[in-house]
C-alpha positions in Angstrom: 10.2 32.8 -0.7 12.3 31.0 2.0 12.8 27.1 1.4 11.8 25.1 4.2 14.3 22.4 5.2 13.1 19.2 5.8 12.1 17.6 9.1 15.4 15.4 10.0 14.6 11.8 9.6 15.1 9.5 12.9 17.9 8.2 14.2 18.8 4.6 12.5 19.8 3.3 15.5 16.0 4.0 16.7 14.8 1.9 13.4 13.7 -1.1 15.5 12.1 0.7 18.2 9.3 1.7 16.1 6.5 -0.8 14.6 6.5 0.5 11.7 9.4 2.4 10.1 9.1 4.2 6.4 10.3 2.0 3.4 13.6 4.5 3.2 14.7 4.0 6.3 13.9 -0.3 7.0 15.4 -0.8 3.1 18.5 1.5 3.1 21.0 -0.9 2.7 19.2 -1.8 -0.8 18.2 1.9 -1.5 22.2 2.9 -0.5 23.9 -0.2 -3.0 21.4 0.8 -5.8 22.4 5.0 -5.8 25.6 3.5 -5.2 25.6 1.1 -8.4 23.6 3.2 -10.7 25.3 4.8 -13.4 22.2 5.1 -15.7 20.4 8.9 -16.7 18.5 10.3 -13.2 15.5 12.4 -14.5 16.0 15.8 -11.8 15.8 15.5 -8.6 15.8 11.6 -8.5 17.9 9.6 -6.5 18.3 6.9 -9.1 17.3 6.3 -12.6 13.9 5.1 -13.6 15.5 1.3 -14.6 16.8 1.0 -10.4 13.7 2.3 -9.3 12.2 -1.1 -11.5 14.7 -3.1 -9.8 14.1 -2.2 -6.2 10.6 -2.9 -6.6 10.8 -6.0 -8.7 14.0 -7.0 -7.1 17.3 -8.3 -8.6 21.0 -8.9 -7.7 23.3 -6.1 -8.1 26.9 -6.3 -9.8 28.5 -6.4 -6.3 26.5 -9.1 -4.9 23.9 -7.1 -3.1 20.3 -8.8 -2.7 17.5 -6.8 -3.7 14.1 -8.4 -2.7 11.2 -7.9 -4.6 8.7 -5.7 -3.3 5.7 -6.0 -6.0 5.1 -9.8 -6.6 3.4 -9.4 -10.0 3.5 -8.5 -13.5 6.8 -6.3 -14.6 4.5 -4.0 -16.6 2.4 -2.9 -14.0 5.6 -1.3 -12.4 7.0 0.4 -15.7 3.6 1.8 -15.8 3.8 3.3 -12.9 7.3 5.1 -12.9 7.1 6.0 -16.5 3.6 8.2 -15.8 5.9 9.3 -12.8 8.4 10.7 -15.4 5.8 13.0 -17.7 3.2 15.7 -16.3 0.7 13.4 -15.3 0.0 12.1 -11.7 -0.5 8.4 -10.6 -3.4 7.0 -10.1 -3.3 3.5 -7.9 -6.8 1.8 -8.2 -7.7 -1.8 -7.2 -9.9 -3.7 -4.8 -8.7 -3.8 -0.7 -5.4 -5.8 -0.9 -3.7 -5.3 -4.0 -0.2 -3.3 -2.7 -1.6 -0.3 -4.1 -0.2 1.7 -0.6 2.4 -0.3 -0.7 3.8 0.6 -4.0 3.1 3.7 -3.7 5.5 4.2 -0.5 8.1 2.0 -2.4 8.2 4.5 -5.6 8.3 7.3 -3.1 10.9 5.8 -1.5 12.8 5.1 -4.5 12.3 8.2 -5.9 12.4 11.0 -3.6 14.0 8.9 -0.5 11.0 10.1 1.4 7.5 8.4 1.5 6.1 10.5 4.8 4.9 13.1 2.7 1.2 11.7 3.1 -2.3 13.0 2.8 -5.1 10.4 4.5 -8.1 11.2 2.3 -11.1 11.2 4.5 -14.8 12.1 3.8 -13.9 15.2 6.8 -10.8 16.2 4.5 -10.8 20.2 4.2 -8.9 22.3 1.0 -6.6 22.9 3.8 -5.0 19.7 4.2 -4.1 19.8 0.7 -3.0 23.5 0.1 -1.9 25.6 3.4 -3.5 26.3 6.7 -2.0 28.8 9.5 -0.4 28.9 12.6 -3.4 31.1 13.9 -1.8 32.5 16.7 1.0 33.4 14.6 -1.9 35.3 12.3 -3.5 37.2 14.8 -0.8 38.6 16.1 1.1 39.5 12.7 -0.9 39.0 10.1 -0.7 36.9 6.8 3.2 36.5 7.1 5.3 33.6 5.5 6.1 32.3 9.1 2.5 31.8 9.8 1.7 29.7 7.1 1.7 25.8 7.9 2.4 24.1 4.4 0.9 21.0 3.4 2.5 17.8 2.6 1.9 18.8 -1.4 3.2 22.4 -0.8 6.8 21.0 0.5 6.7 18.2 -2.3 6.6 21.2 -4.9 9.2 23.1 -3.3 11.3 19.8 -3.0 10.9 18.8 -6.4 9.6 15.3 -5.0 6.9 12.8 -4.8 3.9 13.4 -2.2 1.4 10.9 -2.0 -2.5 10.7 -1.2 -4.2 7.8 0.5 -7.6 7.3 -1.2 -8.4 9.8 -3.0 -12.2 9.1 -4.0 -13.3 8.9 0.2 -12.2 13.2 -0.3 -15.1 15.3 -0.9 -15.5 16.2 -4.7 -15.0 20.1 -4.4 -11.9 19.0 -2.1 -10.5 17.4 -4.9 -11.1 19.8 -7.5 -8.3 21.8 -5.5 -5.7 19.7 -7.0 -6.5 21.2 -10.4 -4.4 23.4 -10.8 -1.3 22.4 -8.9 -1.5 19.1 -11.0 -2.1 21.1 -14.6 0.0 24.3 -13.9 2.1 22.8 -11.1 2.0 26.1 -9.1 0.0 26.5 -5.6 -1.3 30.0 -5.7 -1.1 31.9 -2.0 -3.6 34.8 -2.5 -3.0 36.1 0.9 0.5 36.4 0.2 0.2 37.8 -3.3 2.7 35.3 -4.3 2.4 31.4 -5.3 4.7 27.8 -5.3 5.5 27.1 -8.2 7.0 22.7 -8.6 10.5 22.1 -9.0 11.1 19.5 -11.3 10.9 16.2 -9.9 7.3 16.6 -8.3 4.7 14.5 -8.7 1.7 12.8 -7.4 0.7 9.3 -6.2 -3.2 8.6 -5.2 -4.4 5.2 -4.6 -8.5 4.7 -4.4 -10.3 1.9 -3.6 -13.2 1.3 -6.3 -15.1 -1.3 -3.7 -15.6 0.1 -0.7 -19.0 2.3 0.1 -18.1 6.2 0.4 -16.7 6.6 -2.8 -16.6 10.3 -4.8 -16.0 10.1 -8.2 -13.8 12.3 -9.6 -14.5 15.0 -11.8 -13.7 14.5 -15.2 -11.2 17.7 -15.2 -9.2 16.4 -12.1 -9.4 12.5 -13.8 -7.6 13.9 -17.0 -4.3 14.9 -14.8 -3.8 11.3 -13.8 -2.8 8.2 -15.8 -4.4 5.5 -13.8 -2.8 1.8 -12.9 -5.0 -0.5 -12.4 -4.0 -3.2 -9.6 -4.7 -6.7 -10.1 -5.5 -9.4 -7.9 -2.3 -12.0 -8.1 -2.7 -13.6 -11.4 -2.0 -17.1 -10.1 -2.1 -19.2 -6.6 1.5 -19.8 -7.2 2.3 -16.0 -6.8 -0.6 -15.1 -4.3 1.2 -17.9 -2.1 4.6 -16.7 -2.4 3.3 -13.3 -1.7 1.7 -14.2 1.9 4.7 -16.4 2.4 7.5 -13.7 1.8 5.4 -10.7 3.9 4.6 -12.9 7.1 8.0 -14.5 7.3 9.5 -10.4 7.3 6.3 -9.1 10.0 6.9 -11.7 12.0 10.0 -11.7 12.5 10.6 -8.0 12.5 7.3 -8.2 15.3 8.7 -11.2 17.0 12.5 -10.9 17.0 12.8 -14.8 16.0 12.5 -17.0 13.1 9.2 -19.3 13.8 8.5 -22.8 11.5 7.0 -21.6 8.3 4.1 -24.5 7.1 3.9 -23.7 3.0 0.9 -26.2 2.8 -1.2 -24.4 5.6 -0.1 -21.2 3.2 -1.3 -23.1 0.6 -4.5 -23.9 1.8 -5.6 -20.7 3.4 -5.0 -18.7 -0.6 -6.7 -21.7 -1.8 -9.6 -21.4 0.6 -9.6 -17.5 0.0 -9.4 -17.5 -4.1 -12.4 -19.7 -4.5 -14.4 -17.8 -2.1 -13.6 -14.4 -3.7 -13.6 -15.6 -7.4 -16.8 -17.9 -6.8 -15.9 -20.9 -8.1 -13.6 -23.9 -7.1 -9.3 -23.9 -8.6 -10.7 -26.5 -10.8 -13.6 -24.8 -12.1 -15.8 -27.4 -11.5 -18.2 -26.1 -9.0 -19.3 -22.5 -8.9 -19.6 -20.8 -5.2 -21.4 -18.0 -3.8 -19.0 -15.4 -3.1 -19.1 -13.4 0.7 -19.0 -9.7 1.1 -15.7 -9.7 2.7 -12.6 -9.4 -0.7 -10.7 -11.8 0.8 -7.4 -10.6 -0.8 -3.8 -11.7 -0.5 -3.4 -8.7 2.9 -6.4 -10.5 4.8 -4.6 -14.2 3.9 -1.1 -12.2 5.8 -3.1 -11.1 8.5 -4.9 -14.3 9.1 -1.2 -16.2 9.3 0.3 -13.8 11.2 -2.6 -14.5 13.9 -2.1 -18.1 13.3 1.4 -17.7 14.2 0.7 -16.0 17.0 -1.5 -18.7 18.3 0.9 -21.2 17.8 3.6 -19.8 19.5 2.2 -18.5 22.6 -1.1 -20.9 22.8 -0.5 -24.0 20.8 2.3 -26.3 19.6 5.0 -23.8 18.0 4.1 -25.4 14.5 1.2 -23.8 12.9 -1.7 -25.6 12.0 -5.4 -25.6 10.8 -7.1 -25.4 14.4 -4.4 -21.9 14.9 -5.5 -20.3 11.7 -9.8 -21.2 12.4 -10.0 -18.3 13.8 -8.3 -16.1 12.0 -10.3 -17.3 8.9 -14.2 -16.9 10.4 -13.1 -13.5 10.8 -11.7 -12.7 7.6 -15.1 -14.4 6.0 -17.9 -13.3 7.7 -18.0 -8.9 7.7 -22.0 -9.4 7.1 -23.3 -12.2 9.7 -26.7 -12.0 8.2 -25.3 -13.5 5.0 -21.7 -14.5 5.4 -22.6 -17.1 7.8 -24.3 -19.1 5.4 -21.8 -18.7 3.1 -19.3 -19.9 4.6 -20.9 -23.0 6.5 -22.1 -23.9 2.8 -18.4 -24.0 1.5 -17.3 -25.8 4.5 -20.4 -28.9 4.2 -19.9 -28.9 -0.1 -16.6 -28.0 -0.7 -14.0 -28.3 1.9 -15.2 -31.5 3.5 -14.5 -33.5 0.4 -11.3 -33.0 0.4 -10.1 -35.9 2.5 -6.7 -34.0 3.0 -8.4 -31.2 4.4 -10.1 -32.8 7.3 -8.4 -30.9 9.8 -9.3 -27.6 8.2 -12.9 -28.5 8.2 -12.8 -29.8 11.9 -11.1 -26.7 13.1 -13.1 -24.3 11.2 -16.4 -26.2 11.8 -15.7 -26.5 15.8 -15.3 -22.6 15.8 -18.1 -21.7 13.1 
């Protein structure tokens, strides 16, 4: 069977015209030192050894100097986890509430490992077998037949004839029998073409990421067969507000000035704040422990505290004073809080009148967010 070669990656100098470029591409000066500089085993067909791959996630300094930043703020363990199921037969399973990195480890290791993340799958409750296997070029079909050239190969088809990583955006929204389809390639690691009378069998190197979110509504358990071919990593919530805030910090000082082209004043106690606002919400009680809360339906996780601050920011530079503050991130927090009206509302007004307006050094906060409520 003819190998496919792979679709060739953008020009570099076009990086910064796109929003949102892969994680090989906006990290390859880290990616580049860390082939460069790695001397240790390289399981087949990986770009670097499983102890780089630790250290471009986790972030280090490398014998010549080069900074690499830390891409997973969190526990070590999680990550070694994670690569070392990456090394044996079994797939990856990512699973955590909205908000805990699980995507955006997953394009990091794919990064790391393959030097491509883009081979994705969006799992969707509309998802057909298809999308997962092969589909055709019909036109090509019709005209002559079930021939190599008009078979259209999934991302998973390339990844096996790559020998690389391929990675599936949550898993459990796919239909069950969709799933089920994965089977096979993940036990036997061959992709049978019965049109074709022939099959794909992996190259070594190949392997899968899924991440699922075990929250939201729409959710299809998996079947107890396809759950055997993953190991699964469970993603935590940050651990501590220290973290959470230096996570929210480090990610909104790189989108906004990658968004914004310029460096903006950076408040750490408005940061501060805002995870403190958001933990005891979404853990239902106060950092001391003191009082206990009722807890909204939104998660309120560490991604909704970036988005809110990176609205804030927004506010401030175009609509307020330059320097963010509690009456530019209001609104950004009533819409992280209230997803359910009929119940958030109250919620949230209770926490402002027994919580927030006691704290004498938060008077601003509960002004703001009070004159929007």
């Amino acid at each position: 069977m003819a190998k496919r070669t792979n679709t060739k990656p953008p020009d570099l100098a076009d990086i910064h015209q796109v929003l949102r470029p892969p994680a090989e591409e906006l990290y390859q000066q880290e990616l580049t030192a860390l082939v460069a500089q790695d001397d240790r085993h390289r399981p087949p067909q990986w770009r670097m050894s499983p102890q780089a791959v630790r250290t471009y996630l986790m972030g280090g300094t490398l014998p010549d100097g080069t900074i690499i930043t830390p891409k997973y703020i969190g526990q070590p363990r999680i990550i070694e986890a994670a690569i070392a199921t990456l090394l044996t037969d079994r797939a990856l399973l990512l699973i955590g509430v909205p908000g805990t990195a699980k995507t955006w480890v997953a394009e990091h290791l794919a990064a790391a490992i393959s030097g491509n993340s883009t081979r994705l799958i969006q799992g969707t409750s509309g998802l057909a077998e298809e999308a997962l296997r092969y589909s055709w070029n019909y036109a090509r079909l019709l005209q002559d037949g079930p021939v190599q050239e008009a078979l259209v190969p999934s991302p998973v088809y390339r990844a096996m004839e790559d020998g690389a990583i391929v990675r599936i955006e949550e898993l459990t929204r796919i239909p069950s029998d969709v799933q089920d389809s994965l089977i096979t390639i993940l036990s036997e690691k061959i992709l049978p073409v019965p049109e074709l009378n022939t099959r794909v069998q992996a190259l070594p190197g190949f392997n899968l990421i899924a991440t699922a979110n075990d929250r939201d509504r729409g959710i299809n358990d998996l079947s107890s067969a396809l759950r055997r071919r993953f190991n699964t990593v469970v993603m935590p919530m940050p651990a501590t507000l220290k973290e959470e805030v230096r996570i929210v910090q480090d990610r909104v000082r790189a989108d906004f000035l990658k968004t914004m082209k310029e460096e903006i004043p950076l408040p750490i106690h408005e940061i501060e704040r805002l995870v403190i606002l958001f933990r005891e919400l979404r853990q239902g009680r106060t950092e001391d422990q003191k009082e206990k809360l009722r807890i909204p339906s939104s998660t309120l996780s560490a991604a909704e505290a970036i988005s809110v601050v990176n609205q804030g920011l927004a506010m401030s530079r175009y609509f307020g004073s330059g320097t963010l503050t509690a009456d530019d991130l209001a609104p950004g927090i009533h819409q992280a809080v209230i997803k359910d009206p009929s119940t958030d509302t109250e919620i949230w007004k209770e926490y402002l009148d027994t919580v927030i307006k006691g704290r004498k050094e938060w008077d601003d906060l509960y002004q703001a967010c009070r004159k929007f409520s």
